[in-house]
N, C-alpha and C positions, 0 to 999 in steps of 0.2 A: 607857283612853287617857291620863287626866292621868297614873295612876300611871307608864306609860311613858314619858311626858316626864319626870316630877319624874324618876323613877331613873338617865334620858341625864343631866339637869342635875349628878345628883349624883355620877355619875361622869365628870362632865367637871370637875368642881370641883376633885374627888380627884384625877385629873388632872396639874391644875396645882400643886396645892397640896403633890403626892408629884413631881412632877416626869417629864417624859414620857423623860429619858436616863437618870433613878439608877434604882436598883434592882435593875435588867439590864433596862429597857423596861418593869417589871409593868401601867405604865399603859396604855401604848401595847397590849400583848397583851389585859388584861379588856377597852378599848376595841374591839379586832378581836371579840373571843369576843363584846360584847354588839351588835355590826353585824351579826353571824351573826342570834342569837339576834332582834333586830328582823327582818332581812329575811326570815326562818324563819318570825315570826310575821306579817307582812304577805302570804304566799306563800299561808300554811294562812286568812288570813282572805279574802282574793281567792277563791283556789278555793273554800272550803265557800260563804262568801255567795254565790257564783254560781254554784253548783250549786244550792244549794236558792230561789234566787230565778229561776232559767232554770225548773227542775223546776214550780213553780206558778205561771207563765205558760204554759209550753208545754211537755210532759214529753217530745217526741219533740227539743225542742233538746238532749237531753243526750247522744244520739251526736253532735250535732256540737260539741259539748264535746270529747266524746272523742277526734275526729276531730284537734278542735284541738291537743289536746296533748300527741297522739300525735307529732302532727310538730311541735311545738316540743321535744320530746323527741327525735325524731330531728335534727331541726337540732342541737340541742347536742350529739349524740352525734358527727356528722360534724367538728362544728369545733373538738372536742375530738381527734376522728380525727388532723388535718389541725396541728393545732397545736403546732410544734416544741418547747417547753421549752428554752428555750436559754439558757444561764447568764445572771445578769443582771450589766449592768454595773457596775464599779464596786462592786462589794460582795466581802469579802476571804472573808468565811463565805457560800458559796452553800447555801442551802435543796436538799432532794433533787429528784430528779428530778420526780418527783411532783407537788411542789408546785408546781414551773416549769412544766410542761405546763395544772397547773389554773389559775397567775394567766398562761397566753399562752389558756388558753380563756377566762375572763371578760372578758378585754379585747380576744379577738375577736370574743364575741356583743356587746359594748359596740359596735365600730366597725358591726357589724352592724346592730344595733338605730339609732344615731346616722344610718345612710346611708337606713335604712328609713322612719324619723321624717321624713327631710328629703323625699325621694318623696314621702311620701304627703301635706307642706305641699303642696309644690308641685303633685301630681295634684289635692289638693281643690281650690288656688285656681282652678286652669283650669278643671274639671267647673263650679265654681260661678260663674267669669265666663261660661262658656258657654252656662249656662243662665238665668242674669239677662238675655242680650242677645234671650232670642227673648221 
């Protein structure tokens, strides 16, 4: 865990230090490559610790694991379906098609996940003033 800090800190140094516009962006680009590489490794440590800490609490929770991310799996697949890729603006070199389609999918499970977040404040606070007033 510390080594993954220190290594953010030290390529946030390099960074600045190389500058985020010369070079053709190299900083700006290892910085994307090493957010991959974090959220990749924050992904594989969620799932395995909660597979094998569900597994020996209760071994029948791990079809509904499955169940779970089965359809978080299908969710991204539809919103990825559904997701125009449409040039972006303002920029003179657009990225492929490909790309434009995968960043209009991350920042429409983002609006998704942000509308989901906000429900579910708002359902707990009700459930729970509901149930403090009996």
């Amino acid at each position: 865990m510390v080594g993954l800090i220190a290594i953010s800190v030290i390529l946030l140094v390099w960074g600045f230090v190389a500058g985020f516009e010369s070079n053709g962006g190299k900083a700006v680009d290892v910085m994307f490559y090493w957010t991959y590489i974090m959220i990749a490794l924050s992904l594989i440590a969620v799932v395995v610790f909660g597979v094998i800490i569900s597994f020996k609490n209760n071994p029948k929770s791990i079809v509904k694991l499955g169940i779970g991310i089965v359809a978080v799996a299908a969710i991204c697949f539809v919103v990825y379906l559904i997701s125009p890729g449409k040039p972006a603006m303002g920029m003179l070199e657009q990225p492929d098609q490909a790309t434009l389609r995968l960043t209009d999918t991350v920042l429409n499970l983002t609006y998704i996940a942000g509308v989901c977040a906000i429900i579910a404040i708002i359902a707990g606070e009700i459930v729970m003033s509901i149930r403090n007033k009996k």
